[in-house]
Structure formats: C-alpha cells, structure tokens
KETI-475341 format. One record per residue (C-alpha): x, y, z; residue in one letter. Coordinates in steps of 0.1 Angstrom, whole numbers, padded with zeros to 4 digits, always signed. Example, Ala and Ser with C-alpha at 12.3 -4.5 7.8 and 13.67 -1.06 7.14 Angstrom:
2
+0123-0045+0078A;+0137-0011+0071S;
END
This chain:
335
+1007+1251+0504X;+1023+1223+0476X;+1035+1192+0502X;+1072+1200+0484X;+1069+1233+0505X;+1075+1214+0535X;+1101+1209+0554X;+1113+1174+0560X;+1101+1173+0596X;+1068+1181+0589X;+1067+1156+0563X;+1079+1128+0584X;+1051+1141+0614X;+1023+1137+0587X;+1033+1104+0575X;+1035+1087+0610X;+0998+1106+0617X;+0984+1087+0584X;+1004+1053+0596X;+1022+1058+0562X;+1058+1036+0566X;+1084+1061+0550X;+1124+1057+0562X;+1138+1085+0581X;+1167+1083+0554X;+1144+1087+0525X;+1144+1115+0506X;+1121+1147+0507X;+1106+1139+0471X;+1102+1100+0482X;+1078+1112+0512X;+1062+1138+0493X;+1054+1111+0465X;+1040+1085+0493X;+1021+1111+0510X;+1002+1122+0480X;+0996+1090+0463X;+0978+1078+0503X;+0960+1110+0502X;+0946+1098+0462X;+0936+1067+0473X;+0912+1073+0497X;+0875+1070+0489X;+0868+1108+0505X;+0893+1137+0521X;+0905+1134+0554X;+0884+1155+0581X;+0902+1188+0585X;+0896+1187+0620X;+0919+1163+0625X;+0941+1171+0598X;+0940+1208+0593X;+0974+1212+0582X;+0960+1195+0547X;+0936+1220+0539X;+0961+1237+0515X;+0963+1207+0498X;+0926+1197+0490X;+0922+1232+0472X;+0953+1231+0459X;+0940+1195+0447X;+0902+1206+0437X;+0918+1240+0416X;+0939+1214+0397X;+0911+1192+0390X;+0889+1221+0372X;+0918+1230+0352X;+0920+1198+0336X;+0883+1199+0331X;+0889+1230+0305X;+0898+1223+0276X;+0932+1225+0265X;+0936+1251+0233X;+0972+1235+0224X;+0946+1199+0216X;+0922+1226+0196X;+0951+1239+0178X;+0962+1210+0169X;+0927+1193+0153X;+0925+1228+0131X;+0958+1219+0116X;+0944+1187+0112X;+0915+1199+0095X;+0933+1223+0073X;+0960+1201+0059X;+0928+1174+0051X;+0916+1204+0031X;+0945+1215+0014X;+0956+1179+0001X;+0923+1176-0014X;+0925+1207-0033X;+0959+1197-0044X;+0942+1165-0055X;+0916+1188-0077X;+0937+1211-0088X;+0962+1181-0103X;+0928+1163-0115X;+0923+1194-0137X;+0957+1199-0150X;+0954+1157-0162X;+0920+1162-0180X;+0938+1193-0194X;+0966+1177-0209X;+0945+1148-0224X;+0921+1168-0244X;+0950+1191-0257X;+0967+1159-0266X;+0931+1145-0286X;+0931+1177-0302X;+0966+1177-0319X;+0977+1156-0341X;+1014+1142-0345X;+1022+1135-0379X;+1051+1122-0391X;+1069+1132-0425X;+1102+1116-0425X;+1107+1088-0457X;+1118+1053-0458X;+1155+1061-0451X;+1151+1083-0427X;+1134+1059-0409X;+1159+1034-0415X;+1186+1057-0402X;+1168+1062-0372X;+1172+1028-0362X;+1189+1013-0335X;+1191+1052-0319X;+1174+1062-0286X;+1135+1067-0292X;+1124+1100-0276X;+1088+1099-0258X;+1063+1108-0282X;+1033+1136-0270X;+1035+1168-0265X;+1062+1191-0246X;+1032+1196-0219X;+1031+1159-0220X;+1064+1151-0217X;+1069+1176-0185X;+1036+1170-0163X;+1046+1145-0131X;+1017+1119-0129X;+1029+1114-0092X;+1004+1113-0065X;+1023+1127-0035X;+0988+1125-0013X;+1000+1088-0008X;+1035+1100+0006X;+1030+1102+0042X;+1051+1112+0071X;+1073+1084+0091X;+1055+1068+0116X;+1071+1037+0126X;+1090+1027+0154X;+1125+1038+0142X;+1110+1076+0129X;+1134+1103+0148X;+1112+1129+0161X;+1137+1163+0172X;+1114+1178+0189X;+1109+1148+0213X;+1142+1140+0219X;+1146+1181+0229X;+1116+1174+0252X;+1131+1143+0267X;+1164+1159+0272X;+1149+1190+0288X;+1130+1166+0312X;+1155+1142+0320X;+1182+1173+0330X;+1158+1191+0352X;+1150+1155+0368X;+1188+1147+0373X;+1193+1185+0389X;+1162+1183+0413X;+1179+1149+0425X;+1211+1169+0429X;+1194+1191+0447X;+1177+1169+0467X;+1206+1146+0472X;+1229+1174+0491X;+1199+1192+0507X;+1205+1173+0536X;+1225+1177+0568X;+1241+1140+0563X;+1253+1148+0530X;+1265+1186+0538X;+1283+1168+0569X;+1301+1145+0544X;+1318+1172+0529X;+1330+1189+0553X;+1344+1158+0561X;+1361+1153+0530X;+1370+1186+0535X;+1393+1181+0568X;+1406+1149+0553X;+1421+1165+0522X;+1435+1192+0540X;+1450+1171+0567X;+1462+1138+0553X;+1458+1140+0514X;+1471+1176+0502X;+1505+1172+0528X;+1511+1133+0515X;+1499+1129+0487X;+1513+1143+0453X;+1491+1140+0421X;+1504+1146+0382X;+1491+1137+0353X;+1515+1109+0343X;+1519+1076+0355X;+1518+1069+0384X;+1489+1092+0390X;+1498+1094+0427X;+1526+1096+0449X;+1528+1088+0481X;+1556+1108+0499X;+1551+1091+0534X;+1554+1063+0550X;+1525+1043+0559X;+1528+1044+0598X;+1527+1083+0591X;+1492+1079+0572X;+1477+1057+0597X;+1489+1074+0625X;+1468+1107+0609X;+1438+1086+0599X;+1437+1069+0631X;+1437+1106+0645X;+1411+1122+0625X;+1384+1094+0627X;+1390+1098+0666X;+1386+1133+0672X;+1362+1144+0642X;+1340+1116+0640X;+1339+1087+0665X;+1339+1110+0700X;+1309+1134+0684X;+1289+1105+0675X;+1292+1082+0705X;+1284+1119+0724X;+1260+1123+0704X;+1241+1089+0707X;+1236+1091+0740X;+1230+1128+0747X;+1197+1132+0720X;+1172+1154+0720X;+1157+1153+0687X;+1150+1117+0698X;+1115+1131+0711X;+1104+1142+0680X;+1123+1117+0655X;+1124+1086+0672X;+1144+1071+0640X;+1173+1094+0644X;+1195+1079+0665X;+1220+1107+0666X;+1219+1142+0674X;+1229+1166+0652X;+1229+1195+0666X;+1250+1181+0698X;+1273+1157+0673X;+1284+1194+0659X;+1288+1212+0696X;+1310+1181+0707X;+1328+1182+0671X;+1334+1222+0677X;+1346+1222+0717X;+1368+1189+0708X;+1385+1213+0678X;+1389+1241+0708X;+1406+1218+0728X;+1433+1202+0704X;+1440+1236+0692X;+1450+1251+0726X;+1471+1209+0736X;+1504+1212+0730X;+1525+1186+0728X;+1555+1179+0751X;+1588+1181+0731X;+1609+1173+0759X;+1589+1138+0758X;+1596+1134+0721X;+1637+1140+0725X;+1635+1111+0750X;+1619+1087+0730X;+1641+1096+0699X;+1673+1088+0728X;+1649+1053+0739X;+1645+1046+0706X;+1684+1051+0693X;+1688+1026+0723X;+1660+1005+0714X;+1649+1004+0748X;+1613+1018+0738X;+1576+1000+0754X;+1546+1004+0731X;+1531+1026+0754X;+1555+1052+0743X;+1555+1044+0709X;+1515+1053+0708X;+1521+1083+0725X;+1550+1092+0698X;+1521+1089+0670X;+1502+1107+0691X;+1523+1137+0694X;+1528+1138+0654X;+1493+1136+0647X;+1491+1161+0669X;+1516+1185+0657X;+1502+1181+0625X;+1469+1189+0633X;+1478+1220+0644X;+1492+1230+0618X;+1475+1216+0588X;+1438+1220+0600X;+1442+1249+0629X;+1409+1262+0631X;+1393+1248+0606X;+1371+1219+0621X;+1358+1245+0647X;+1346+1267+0616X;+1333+1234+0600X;+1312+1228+0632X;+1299+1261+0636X;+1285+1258+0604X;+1268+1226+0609X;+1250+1240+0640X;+1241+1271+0623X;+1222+1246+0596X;+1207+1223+0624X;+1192+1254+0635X;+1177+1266+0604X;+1165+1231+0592X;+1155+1217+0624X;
END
C-alpha cells in the first residue's frame, strides 16, 4: 500500500520508529515525502521483521523500478518522426534539385531574341525593365526552406507546455487544498468561524457594496462583551479541559491537546448555557442602580454577562452542541 494511503497516525508512528524528525503539525504529503526519500537513501531495505508494515512499499518500489527499465514507446515514437521528417526534407531537397537543373537546360535550349529597332529601344528607356528568362524562370522560388528551422531559443512559446504546466500546477494547488483542510485543526477553524458569524458578525454587523463597506450597528462594549463570551465558553474552557485531561498523549506525545475531549467539553458546555437562564429580575435592578448611579463593577460584569447570554441563546441555540458532535464524530473516524 502507496505511504499516501496512510493515515496520518501511522505515518507519524513510522517516522519516530526510523528516528526521522517530522513536526506533529506538518502536513500528510510533508511526512510522506521525508519518509520515502529516508527509505531511498539507504544502502539496502529495511529487515521486514522489524518493519513489516513496509513490505507494500518495497514491491510497490521494485514494480516501479522494472517499469522504467522498459522502454518507453512515446521516446520510440518520437525518434520515427524524427527519422521520417530527416527523410522527407531530403527528398524535398531532390526533388527541388531536379526542378533547378530542369529549368536551366530549358533556358540553354531557348533562345531570346530580340527584334525591336533603334527607337523602340529608345522609347523604352527610362521604363521599368522586366526580368528577362523564361515564364518558368521568372515563377520558380530558388528558396531553400531546409534551412528554415523551428524556434528554439529561450523566448519560443511552446502551447502545449504551457497546457502541461497549467494542468500540473492546478492539480498541485487542489491536492494542497485538499491537504490543507484534511485536518481536524483546520475543520475546527471553521466551525469556529462558523459560531462567530452567526453570533457576533451577522447580528452587528451590516455589509453593502458602497462605502463604507461595513457598518457597525453596536456599540463597542456590546461587541466585546460577545467576543469576550464566545472565546470563554467555545474555546478557552475546552482547551485548558482538554490539556490536562489527554489521552491521545500516549500515542502522540506532540499533541498537547485532546481532541476528542476538547469537543466533549465544547458540546456539554453548549448543553449547559442552553438550559441557564438568566435572571431578569437582576437586570431590572441594575437598570434602577444604574439610573441612580449607584452601580459596583461587580454588577456591571454580571450585566454583560446576562446580555451575552441572552444572546447566545438566541443567536447560536443549539448550534455549538451540533458543531461538537461533529468534531467528535471525525476524531473518531480519523483517530
């Protein structure tokens, strides 16, 4: 089985078993690459016995290896054209050759004479002067196009190259793509930006296509107070939970936080601000404290606390505990 077949785990094991230094953060196509070229450097295959896990690999290796051996029939194709254009321009070359001997012994062979008098010479003076021979004289070419040859310097435009280099370059920009958001990190990120534009952006924010471009319709104690809020509860508490209780710590010594458990804290913290209500009766007192300006910052915390709440609940609902659902339903499947 191809080393790309693998799943990042695996790769990571096999790297640490050949003392090859790869970063947990690097990508699956990074390890792959550093894994194979280890692998072609060594002097002789690993024992199997000890590695048996790369026994796909060596005939996978050994069956590429005779198929470069064979000869390639696009190269033979390619030295017959060769050949046959070498063959054709020389019997251009004859055939051109024959048609010049051709028109020289027809031209020894007829005779131009001229039979115009004295005058008519003398009117013919000072106009253009025809070229004198024959009309097969006149209309044969004595180009040699055998020394016209096709653009080969640096600035020649070759179509079918620049096709070839834009096939490669798109599938190489898709497979980093690919690669890129084929991870749990980067699937995480969205649904992050996900929450955010639901909960602070789409209710606060007010985009249009002419200047300004964006509109905030809040104030800014408003936005921090739901920033402040959302980086609490959907990302600092799951990972400081998740730092300390980690299991995949055993096997990846690198990751320093759990996945799995940073999405089962992320869901059971969305359960539990989705059944907290807040207290309105504690709100209509601070707005009478605050008319009197007899309010402590303690209550003024717990003010922001009950928006960002409130809005919460309404904006995002359920959605964070669908969000982190998901993410453990992809640890599982990928770890």
């Amino acid at each position: 089985m191809s080393l790309k077949k693998w799943k990042k785990v695996e790769l990571l094991d096999l790297a640490d078993k050949l003392e090859i230094h790869v970063s947990n953060s690097s990508t699956k196509a990074k390890i792959v690459d550093a894994i194979d070229k280890h692998l072609k450097e060594l002097d002789e295959p690993l024992d199997l016995k000890e590695f048996p896990e790369l026994a796909t690999y060596y005939e996978e290796s050994a069956a590429s290896s005779e198929d470069e051996s064979v000869s390639d029939p696009a190269e033979e194709g390619d030295d017959l054209k060769k050949t046959l254009k070498t063959k054709v321009q020389d019997a251009a070359g004859a055939v051109a050759d024959a048609f010049s001997s051709a028109a020289s012994t027809l031209a020894e062979k007829t005779g131009q004479t001229s039979e115009d008098d004295g005058e008519d010479d003398n009117e013919s003076e000072g106009e253009l002067q025809l070229p004198q021979g024959t009309p097969f004289q006149n209309w044969f070419s004595n180009l040699d196009f055998q020394r016209v040859t096709p653009a080969q310097g640096s600035f020649a435009f070759k179509f079918n190259e620049f096709m070839q280099d834009v096939q490669t370059k798109t599938w190489e920009t898709n497979e980093n793509i690919q690669e890129a958001l084929s991870t749990i990190p980067a699937v995480d990120f969205v649904f992050m930006l996900i929450e955010a534009y639901v909960y602070v952006v789409s209710t606060h924010f007010e985009f249009s296509t002419q200047k300004p471009f964006v509109n905030v319709t809040s104030g800014w104690q408003e936005i921090a107070a739901l920033v402040s809020f959302w980086s609490i509860w959907s990302l600092i508490l799951p990972v400081f939970v998740s730092y300390y209780i980690n299991f995949i710590r055993y096997d990846l010594p690198e990751v320093t936080v759990d996945p799995m458990v940073f999405h089962i804290t992320k869901a059971l913290l969305a359960l539990l601000l989705a059944q907290w209500q807040p207290s309105f009766a504690s709100e209509a007192a601070f707005a009478v404290k605050e008319v009197a300006g007899d309010v402590s910052v303690a209550e003024i915390g717990a003010h922001w606390f009950r928006f960002a709440l409130t809005e919460w609940k309404l904006q995002l609902g359920l959605l964070p505990f669908i969000l982190a659902c998901a993410g453990s339903a992809l640890c599982l499947y990928v770890l």
